[in-house]
N, C-alpha and C positions, 0 to 999 in steps of 0.2 A: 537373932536367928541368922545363920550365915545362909549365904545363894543357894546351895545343895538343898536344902531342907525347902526353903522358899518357893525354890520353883517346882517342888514335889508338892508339896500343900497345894499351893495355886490351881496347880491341875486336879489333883484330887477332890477339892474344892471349887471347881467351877460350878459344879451344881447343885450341892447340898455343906452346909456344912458340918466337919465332921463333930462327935460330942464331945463335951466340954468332959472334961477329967478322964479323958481315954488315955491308954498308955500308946504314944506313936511308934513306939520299938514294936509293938505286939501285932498291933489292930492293925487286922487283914483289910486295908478298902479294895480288894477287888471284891471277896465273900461276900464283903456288906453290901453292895453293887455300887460304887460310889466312882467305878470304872468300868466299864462293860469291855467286850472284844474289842469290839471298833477301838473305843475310846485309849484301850489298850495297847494298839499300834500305833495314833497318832501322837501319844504318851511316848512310847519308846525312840519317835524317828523324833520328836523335839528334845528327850534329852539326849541323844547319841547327836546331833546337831550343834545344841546350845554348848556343851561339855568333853563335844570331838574325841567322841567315846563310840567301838561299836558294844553290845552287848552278846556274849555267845546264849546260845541255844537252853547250856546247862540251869546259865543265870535269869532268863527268860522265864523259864520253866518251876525256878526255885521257891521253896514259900519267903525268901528273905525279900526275892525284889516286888511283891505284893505286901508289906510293911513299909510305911515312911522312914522307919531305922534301918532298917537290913537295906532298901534301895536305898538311903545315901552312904549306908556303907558300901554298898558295892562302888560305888560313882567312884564316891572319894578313894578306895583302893584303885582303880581303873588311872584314873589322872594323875596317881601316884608313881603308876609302872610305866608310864608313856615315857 
């Protein structure tokens, strides 16, 4: 598992873990609550921090970056355009 993914589960994971045979491209953890608001911004300013990325508005708001696939897709495109 490369650092993109790693440090998405970790956080996702600090308090529940998520089920075994889920598909990670799909499964929404904010819907499941496995992220709340809060938890949702201190999510965003560590990985805009760790991976020297901001996030706009549109991507914040998108069902991709509440999936553990669609947010390391987004990351990994982001770090690719720098």
């Amino acid at each position: 598992m490369d650092e993109i993914r790693t440090k998405i589960l970790e956080f996702v994971e600090r308090e529940y873990k998520l089920p075994d045979g889920i598909d990670l491209d799909t499964y929404d953890f904010v819907e499941n609550g496995y992220v709340d608001s809060m938890g949702l911004v201190q999510f965003v300013a560590i990985l805009e921090d760790d991976f020297d990325i901001e996030f706009t508005k549109d991507e914040l708001l998108s069902d991709e970056f509440k999936t553990v696939g669609g947010l390391e897709k987004i990351i990994r495109e982001k770090i690719q355009n720098k």
